[in-house]
Predicted model as a PDB file, atoms N, CA, C, CB and O in Angstrom, pLDDT in the B-factor column:
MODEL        1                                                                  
ATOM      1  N   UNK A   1      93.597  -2.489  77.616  1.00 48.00           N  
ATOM      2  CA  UNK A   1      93.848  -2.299  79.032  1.00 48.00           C  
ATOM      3  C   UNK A   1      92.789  -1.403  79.656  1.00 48.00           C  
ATOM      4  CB  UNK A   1      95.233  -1.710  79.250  1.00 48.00           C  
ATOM      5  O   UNK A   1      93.197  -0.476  80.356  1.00 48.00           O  
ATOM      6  N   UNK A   2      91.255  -1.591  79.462  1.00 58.00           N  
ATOM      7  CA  UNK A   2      90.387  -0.930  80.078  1.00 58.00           C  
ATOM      8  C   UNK A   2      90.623  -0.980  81.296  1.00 58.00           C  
ATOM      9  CB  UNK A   2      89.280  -1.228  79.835  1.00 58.00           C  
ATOM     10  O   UNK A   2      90.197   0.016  81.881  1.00 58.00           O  
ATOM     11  N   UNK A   3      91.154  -1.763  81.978  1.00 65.00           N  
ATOM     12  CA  UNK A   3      91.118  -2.213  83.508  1.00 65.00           C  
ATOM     13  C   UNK A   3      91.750  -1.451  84.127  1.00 65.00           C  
ATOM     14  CB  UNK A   3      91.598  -3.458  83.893  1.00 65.00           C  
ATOM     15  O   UNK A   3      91.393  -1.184  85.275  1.00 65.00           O  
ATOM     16  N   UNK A   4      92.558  -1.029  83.729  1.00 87.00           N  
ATOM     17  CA  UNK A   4      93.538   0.167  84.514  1.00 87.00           C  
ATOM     18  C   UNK A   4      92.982   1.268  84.987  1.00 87.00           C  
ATOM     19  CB  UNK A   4      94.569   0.775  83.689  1.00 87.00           C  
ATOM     20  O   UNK A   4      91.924   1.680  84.512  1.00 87.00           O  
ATOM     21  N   UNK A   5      93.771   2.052  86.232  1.00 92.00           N  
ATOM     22  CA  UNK A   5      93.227   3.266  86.476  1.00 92.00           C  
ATOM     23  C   UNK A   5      93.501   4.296  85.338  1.00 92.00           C  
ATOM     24  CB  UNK A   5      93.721   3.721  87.750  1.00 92.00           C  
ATOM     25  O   UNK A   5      92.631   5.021  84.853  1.00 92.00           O  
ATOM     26  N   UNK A   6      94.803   4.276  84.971  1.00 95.00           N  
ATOM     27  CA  UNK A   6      94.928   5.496  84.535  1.00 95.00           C  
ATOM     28  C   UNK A   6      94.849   4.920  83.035  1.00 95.00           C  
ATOM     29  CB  UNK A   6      96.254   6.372  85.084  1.00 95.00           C  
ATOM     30  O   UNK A   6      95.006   3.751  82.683  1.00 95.00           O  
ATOM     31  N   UNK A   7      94.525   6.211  82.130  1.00 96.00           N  
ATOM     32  CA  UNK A   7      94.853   5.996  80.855  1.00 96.00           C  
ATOM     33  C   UNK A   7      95.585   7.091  80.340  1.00 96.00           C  
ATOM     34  CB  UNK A   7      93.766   5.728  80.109  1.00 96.00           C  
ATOM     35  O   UNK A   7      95.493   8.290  80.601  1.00 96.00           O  
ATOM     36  N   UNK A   8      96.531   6.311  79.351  1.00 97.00           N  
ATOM     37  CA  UNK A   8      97.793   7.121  78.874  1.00 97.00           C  
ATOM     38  C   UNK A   8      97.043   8.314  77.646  1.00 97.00           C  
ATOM     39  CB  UNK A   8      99.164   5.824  78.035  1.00 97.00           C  
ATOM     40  O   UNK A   8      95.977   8.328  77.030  1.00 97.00           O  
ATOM     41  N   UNK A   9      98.383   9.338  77.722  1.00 97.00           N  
ATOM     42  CA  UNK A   9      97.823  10.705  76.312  1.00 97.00           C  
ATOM     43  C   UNK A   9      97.963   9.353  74.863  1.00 97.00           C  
ATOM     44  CB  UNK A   9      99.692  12.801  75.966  1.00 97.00           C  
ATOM     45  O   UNK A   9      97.234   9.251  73.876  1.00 97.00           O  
ATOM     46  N   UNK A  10      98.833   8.730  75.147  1.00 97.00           N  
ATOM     47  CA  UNK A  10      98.808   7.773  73.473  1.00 97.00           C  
ATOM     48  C   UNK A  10      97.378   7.443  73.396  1.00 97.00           C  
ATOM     49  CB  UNK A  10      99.846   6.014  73.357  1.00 97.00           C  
ATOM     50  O   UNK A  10      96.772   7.723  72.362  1.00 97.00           O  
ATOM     51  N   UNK A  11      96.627   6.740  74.618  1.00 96.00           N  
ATOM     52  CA  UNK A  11      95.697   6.104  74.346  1.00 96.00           C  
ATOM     53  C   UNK A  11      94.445   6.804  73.839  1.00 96.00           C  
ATOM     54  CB  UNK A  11      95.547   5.441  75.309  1.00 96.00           C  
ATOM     55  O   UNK A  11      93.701   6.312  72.990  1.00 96.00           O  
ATOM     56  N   UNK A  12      94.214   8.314  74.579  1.00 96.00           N  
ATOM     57  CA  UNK A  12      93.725   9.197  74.210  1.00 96.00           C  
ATOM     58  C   UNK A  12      93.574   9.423  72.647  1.00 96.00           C  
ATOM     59  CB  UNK A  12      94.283   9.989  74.834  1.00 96.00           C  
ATOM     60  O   UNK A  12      92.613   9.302  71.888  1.00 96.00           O  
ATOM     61  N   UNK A  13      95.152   9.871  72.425  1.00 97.00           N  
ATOM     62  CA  UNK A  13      95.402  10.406  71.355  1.00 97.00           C  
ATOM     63  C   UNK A  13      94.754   9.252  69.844  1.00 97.00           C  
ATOM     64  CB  UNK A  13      97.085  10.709  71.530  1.00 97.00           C  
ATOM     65  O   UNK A  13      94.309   9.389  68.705  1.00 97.00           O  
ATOM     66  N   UNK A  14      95.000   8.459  70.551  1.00 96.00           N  
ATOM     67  CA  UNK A  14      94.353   7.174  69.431  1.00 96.00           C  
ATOM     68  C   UNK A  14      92.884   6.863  69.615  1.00 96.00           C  
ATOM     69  CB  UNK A  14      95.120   5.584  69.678  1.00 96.00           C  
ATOM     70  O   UNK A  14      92.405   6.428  68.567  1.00 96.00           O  
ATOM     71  N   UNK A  15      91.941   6.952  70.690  1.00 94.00           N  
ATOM     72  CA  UNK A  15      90.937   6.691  70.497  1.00 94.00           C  
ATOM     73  C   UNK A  15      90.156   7.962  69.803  1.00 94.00           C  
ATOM     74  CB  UNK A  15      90.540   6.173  71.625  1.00 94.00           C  
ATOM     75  O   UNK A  15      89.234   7.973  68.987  1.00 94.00           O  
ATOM     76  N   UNK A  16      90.745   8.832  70.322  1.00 94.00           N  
ATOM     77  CA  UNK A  16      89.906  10.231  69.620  1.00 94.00           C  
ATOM     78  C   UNK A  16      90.383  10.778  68.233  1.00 94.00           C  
ATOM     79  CB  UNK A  16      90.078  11.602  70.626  1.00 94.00           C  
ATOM     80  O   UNK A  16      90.273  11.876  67.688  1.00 94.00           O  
ATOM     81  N   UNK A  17      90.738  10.041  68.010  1.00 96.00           N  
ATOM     82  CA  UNK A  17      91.855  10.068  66.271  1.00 96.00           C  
ATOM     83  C   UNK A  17      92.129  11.852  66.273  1.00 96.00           C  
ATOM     84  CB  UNK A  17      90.534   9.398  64.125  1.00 96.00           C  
ATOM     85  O   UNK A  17      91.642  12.733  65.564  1.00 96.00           O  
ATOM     86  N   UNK A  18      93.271  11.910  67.564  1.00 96.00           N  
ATOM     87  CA  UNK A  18      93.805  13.397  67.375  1.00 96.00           C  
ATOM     88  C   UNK A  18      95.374  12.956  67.670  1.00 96.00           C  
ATOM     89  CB  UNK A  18      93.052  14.744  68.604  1.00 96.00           C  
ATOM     90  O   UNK A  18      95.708  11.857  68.112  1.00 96.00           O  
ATOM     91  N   UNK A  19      96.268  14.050  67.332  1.00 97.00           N  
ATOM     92  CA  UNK A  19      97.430  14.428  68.046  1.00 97.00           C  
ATOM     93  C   UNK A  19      97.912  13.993  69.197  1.00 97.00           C  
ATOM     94  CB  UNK A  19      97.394  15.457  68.231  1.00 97.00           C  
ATOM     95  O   UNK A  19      97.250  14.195  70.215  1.00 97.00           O  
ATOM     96  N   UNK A  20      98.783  13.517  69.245  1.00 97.00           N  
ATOM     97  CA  UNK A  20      99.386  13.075  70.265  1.00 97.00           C  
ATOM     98  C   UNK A  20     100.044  14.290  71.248  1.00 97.00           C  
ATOM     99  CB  UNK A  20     100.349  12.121  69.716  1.00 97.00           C  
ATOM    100  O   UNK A  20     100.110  14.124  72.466  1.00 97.00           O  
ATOM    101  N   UNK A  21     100.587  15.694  70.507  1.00 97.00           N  
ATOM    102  CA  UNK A  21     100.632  16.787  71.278  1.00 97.00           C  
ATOM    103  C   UNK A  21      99.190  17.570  71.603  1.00 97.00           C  
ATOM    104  CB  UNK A  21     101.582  17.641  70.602  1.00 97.00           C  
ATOM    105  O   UNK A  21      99.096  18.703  72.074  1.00 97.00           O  
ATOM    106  N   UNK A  22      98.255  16.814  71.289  1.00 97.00           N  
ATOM    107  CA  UNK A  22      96.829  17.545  71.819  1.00 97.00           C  
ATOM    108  C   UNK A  22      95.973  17.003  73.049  1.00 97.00           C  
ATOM    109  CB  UNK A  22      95.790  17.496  70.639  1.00 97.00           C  
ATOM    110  O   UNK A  22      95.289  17.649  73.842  1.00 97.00           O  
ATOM    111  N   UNK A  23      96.302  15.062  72.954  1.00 97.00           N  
ATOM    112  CA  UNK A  23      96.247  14.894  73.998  1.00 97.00           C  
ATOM    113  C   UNK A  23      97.030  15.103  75.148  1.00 97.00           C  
ATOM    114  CB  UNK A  23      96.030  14.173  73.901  1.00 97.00           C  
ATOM    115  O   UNK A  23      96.510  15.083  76.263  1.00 97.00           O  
ATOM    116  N   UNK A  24      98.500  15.344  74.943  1.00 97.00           N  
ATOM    117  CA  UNK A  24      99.529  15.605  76.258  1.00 97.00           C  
ATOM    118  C   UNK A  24      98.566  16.683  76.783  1.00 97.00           C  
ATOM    119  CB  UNK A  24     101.381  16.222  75.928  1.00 97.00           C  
ATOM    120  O   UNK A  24      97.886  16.511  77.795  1.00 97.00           O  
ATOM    121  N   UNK A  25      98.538  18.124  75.831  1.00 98.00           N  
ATOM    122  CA  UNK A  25      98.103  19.242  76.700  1.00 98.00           C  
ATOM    123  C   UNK A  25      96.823  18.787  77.199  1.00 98.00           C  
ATOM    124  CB  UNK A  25      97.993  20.644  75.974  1.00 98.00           C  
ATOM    125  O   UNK A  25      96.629  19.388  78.256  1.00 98.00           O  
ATOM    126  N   UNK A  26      95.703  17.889  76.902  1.00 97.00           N  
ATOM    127  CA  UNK A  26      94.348  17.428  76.981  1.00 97.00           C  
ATOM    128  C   UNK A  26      94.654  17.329  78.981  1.00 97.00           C  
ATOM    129  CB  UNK A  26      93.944  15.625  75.783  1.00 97.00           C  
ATOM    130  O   UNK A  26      94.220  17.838  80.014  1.00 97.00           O  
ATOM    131  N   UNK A  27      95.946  16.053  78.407  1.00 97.00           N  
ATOM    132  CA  UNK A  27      95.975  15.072  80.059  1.00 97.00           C  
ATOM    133  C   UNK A  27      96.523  16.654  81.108  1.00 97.00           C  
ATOM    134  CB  UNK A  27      97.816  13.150  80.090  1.00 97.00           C  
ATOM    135  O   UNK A  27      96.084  17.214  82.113  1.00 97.00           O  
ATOM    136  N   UNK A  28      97.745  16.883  80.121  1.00 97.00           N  
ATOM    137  CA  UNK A  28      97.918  18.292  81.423  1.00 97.00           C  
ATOM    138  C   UNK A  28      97.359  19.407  81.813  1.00 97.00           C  
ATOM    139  CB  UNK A  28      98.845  18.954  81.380  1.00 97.00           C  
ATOM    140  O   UNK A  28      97.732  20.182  82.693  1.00 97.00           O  
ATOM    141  N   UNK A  29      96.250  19.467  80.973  1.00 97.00           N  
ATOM    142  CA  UNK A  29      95.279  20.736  81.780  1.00 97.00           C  
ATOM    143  C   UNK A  29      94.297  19.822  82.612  1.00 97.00           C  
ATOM    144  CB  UNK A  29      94.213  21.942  80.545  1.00 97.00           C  
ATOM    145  O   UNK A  29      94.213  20.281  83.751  1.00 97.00           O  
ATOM    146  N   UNK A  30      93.659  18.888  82.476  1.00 97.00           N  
ATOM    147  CA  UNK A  30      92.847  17.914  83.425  1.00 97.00           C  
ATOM    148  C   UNK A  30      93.863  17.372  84.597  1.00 97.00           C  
ATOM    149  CB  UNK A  30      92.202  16.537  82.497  1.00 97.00           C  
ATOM    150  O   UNK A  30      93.290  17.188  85.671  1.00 97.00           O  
ATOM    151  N   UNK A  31      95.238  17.089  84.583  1.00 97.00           N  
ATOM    152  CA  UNK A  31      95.594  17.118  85.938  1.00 97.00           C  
ATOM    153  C   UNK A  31      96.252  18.340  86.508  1.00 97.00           C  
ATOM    154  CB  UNK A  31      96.396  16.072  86.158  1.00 97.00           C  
ATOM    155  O   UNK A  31      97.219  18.185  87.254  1.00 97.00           O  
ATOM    156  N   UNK A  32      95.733  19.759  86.169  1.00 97.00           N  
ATOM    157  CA  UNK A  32      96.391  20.842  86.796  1.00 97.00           C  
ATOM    158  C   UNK A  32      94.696  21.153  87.173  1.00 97.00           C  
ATOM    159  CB  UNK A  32      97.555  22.054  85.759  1.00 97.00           C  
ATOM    160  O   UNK A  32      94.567  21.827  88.195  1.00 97.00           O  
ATOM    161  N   UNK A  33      93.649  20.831  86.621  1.00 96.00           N  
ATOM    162  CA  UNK A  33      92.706  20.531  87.429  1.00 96.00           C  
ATOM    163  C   UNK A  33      92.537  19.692  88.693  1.00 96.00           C  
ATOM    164  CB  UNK A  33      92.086  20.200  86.772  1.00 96.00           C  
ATOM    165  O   UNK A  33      92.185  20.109  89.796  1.00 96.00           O  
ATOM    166  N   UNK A  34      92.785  18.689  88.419  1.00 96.00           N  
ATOM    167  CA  UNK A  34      93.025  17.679  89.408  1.00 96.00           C  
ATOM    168  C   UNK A  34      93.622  18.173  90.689  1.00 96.00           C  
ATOM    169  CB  UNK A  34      93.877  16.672  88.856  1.00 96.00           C  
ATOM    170  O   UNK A  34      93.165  18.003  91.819  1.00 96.00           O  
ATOM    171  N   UNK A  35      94.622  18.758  90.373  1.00 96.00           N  
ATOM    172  CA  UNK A  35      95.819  18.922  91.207  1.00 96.00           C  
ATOM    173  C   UNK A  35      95.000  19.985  92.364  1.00 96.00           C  
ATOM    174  CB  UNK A  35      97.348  19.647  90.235  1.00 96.00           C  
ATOM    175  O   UNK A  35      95.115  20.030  93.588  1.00 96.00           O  
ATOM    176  N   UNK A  36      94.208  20.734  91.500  1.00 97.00           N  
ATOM    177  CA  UNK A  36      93.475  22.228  92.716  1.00 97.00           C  
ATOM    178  C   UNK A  36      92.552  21.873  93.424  1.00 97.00           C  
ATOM    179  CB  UNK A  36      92.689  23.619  92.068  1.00 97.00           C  
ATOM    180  O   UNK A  36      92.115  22.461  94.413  1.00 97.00           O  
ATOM    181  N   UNK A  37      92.051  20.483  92.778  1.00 96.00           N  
ATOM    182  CA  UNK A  37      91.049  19.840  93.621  1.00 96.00           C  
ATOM    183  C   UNK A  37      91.817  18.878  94.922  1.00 96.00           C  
ATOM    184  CB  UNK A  37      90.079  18.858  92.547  1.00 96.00           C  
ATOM    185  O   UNK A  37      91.211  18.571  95.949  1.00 96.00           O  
ATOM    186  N   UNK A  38      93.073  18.540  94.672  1.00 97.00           N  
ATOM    187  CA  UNK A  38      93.619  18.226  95.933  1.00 97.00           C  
ATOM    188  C   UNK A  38      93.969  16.903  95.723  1.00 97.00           C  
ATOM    189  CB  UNK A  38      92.728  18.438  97.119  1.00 97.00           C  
ATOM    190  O   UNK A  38      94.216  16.148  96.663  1.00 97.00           O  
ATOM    191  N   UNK A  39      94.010  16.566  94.563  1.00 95.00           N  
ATOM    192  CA  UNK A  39      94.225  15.100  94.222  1.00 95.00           C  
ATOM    193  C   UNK A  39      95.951  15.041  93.540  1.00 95.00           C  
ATOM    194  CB  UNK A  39      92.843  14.556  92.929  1.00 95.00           C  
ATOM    195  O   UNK A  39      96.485  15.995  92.973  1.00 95.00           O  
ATOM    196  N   UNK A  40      96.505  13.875  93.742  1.00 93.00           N  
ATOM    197  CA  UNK A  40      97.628  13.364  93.204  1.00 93.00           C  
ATOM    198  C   UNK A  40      97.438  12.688  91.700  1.00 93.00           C  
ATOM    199  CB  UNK A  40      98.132  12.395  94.212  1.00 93.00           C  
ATOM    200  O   UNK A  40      96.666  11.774  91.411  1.00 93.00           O  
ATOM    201  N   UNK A  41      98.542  13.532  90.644  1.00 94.00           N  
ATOM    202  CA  UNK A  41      98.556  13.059  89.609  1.00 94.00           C  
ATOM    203  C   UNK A  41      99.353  12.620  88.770  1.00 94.00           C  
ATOM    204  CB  UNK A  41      98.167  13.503  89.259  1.00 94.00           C  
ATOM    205  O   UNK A  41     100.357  13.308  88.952  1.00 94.00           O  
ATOM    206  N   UNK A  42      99.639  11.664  87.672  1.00 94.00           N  
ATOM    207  CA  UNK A  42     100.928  10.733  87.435  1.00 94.00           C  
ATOM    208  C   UNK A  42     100.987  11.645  85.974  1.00 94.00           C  
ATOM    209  CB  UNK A  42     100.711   8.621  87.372  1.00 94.00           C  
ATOM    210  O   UNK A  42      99.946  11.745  85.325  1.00 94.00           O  
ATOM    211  N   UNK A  43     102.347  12.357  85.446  1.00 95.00           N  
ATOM    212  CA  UNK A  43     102.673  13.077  84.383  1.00 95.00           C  
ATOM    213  C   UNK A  43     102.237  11.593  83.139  1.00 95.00           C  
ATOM    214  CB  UNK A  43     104.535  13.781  84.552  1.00 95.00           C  
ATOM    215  O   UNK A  43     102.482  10.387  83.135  1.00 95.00           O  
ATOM    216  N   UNK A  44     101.492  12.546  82.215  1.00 95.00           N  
ATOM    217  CA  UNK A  44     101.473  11.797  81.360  1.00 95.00           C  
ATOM    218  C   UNK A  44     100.001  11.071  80.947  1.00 95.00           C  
ATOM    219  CB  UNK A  44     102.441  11.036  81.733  1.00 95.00           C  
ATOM    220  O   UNK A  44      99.821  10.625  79.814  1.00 95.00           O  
ATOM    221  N   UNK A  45      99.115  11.016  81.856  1.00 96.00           N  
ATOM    222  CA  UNK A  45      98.434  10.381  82.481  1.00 96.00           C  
ATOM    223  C   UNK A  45      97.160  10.715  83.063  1.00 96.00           C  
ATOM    224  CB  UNK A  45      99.073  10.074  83.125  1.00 96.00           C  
ATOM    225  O   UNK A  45      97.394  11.667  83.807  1.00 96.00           O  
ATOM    226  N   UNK A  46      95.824  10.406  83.120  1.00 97.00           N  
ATOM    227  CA  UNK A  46      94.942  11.051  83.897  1.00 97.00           C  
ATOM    228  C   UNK A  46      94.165   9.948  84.283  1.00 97.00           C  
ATOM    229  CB  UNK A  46      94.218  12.167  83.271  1.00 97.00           C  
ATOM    230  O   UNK A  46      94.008   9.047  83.459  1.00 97.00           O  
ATOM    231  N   UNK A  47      93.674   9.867  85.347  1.00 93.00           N  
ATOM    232  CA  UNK A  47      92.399   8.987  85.825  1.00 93.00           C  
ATOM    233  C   UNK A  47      91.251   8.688  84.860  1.00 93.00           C  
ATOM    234  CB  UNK A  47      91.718   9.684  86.984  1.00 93.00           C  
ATOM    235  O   UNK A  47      90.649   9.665  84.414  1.00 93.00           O  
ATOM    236  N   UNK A  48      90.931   7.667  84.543  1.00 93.00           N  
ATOM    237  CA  UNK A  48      90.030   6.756  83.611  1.00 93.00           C  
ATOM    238  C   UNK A  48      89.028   7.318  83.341  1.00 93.00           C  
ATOM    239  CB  UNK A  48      89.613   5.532  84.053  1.00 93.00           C  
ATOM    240  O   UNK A  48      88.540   7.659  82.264  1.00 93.00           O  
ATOM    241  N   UNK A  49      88.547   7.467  84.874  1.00 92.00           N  
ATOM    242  CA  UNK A  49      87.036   8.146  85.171  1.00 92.00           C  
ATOM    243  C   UNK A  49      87.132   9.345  84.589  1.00 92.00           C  
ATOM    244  CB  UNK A  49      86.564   8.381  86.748  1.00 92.00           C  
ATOM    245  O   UNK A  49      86.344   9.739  83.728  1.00 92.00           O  
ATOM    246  N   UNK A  50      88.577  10.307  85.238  1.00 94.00           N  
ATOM    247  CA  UNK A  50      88.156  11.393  85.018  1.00 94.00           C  
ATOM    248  C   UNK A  50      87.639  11.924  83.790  1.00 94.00           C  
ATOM    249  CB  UNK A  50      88.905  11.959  85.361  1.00 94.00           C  
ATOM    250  O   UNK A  50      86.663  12.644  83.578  1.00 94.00           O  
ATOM    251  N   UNK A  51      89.101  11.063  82.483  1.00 95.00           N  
ATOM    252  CA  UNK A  51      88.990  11.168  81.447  1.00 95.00           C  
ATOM    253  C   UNK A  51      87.501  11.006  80.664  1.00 95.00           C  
ATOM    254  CB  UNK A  51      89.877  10.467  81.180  1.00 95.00           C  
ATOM    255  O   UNK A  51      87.089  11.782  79.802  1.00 95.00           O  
ATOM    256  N   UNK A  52      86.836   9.887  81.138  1.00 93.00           N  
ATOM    257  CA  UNK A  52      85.702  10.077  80.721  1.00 93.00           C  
ATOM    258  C   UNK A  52      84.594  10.829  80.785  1.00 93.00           C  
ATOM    259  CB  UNK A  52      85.467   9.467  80.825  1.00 93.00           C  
ATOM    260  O   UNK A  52      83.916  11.253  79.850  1.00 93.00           O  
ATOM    261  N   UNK A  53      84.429  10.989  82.082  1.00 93.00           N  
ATOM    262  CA  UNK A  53      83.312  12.271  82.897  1.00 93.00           C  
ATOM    263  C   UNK A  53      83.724  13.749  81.557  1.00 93.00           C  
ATOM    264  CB  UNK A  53      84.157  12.878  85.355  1.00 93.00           C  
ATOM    265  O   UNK A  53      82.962  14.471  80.914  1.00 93.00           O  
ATOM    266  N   UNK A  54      85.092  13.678  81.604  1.00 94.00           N  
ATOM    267  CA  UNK A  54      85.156  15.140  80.610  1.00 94.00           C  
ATOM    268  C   UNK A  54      84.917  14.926  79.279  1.00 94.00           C  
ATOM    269  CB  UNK A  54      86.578  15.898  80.570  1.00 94.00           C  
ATOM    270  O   UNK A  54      84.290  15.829  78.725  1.00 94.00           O  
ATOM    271  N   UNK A  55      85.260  13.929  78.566  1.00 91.00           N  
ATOM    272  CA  UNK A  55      85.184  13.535  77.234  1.00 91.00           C  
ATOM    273  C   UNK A  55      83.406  12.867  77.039  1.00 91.00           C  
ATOM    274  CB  UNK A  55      86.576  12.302  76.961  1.00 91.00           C  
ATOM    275  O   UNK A  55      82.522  13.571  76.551  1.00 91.00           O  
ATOM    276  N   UNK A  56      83.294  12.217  77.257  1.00 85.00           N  
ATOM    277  CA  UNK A  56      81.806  11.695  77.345  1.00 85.00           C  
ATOM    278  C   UNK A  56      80.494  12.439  77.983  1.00 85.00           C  
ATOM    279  CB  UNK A  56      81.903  10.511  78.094  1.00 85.00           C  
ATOM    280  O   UNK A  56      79.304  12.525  77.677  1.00 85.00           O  
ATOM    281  N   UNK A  57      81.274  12.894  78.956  1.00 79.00           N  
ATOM    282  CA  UNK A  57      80.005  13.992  79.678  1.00 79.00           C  
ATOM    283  C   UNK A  57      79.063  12.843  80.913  1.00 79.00           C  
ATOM    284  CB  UNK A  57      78.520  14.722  77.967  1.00 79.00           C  
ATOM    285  O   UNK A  57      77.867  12.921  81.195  1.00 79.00           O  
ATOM    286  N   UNK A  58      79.872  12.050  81.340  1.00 60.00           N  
ATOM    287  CA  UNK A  58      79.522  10.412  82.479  1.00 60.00           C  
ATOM    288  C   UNK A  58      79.541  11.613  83.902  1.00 60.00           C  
ATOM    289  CB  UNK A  58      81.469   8.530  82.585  1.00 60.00           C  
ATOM    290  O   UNK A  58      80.121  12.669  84.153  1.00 60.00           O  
ATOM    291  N   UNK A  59      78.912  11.048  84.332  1.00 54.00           N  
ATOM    292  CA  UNK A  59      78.612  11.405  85.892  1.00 54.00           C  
ATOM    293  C   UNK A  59      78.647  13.103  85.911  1.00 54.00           C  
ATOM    294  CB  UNK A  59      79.963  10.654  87.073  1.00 54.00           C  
ATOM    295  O   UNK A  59      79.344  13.857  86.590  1.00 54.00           O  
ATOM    296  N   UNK A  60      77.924  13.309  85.197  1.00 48.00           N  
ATOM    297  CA  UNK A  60      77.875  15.067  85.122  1.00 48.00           C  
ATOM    298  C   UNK A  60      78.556  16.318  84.517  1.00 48.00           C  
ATOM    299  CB  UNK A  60      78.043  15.436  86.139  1.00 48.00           C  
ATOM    300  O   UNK A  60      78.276  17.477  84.210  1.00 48.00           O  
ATOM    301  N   UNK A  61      80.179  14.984  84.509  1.00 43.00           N  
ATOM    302  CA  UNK A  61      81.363  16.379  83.630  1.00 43.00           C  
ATOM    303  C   UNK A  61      81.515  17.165  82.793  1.00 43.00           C  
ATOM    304  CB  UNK A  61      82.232  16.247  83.165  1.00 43.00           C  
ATOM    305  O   UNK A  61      81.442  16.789  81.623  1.00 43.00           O  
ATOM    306  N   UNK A  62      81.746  18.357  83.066  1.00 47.00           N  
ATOM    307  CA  UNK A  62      82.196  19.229  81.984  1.00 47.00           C  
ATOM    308  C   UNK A  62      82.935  18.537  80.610  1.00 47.00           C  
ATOM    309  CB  UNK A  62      83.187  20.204  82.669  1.00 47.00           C  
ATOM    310  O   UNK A  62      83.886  17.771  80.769  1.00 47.00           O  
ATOM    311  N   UNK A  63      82.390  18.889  79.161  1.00 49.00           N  
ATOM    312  CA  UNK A  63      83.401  18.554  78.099  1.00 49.00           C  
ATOM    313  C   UNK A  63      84.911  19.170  77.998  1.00 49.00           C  
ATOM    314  CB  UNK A  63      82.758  18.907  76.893  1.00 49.00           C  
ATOM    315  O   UNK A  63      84.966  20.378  78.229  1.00 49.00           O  
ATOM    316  N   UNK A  64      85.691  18.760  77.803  1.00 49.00           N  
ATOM    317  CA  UNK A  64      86.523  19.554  77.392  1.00 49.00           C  
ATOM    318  C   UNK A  64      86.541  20.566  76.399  1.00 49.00           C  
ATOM    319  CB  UNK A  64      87.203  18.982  77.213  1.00 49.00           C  
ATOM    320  O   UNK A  64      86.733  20.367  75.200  1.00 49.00           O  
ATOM    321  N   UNK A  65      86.327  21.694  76.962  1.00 50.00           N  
ATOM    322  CA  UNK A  65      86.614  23.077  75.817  1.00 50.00           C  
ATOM    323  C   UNK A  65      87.832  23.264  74.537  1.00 50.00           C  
ATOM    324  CB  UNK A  65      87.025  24.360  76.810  1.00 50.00           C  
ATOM    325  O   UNK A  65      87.679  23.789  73.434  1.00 50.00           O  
ATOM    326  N   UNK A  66      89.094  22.620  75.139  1.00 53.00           N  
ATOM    327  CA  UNK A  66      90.144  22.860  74.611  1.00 53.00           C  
ATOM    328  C   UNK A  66      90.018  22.375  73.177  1.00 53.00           C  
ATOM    329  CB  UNK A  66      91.157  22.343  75.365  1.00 53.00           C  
ATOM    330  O   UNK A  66      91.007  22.612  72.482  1.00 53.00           O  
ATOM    331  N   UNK A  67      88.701  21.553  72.412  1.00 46.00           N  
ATOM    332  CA  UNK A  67      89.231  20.650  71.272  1.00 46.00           C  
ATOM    333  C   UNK A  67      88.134  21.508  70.386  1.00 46.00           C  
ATOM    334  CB  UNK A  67      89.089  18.671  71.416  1.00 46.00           C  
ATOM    335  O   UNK A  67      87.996  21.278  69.185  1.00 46.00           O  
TER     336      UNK A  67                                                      
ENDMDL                                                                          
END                                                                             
């Protein structure tokens, strides 16, 4: 389901062969980011892009520190 906006913590949690309680906290500190930037966010869940920009380092993003 690349096509989708959002991608789920399972999906996370399985492509990055981690924890499934590592991606929850992963998705919920990136949408309590989200959230200060003024954007709407679905529990559980983070924007595709965003996910990538932080994990990949795409369109400039910060990595995630937390891992």
């Amino acid at each position: 389901m690349k096509n989708t906006v959002f991608i789920r913590a399972e999906e996370i949690a399985e492509e990055l062969v981690i924890s499934k309680a590592l991606a929850y906290r992963m998705v919920h500190d990136w949408n309590e980011e989200l959230k200060k930037k003024g954007y709407t966010t679905v529990r559980g869940r983070v924007s595709r892009k965003y996910y990538e920009e932080q994990i990949y380092g795409m369109s400039g993003g910060e990595q995630y520190a937390g891992v």
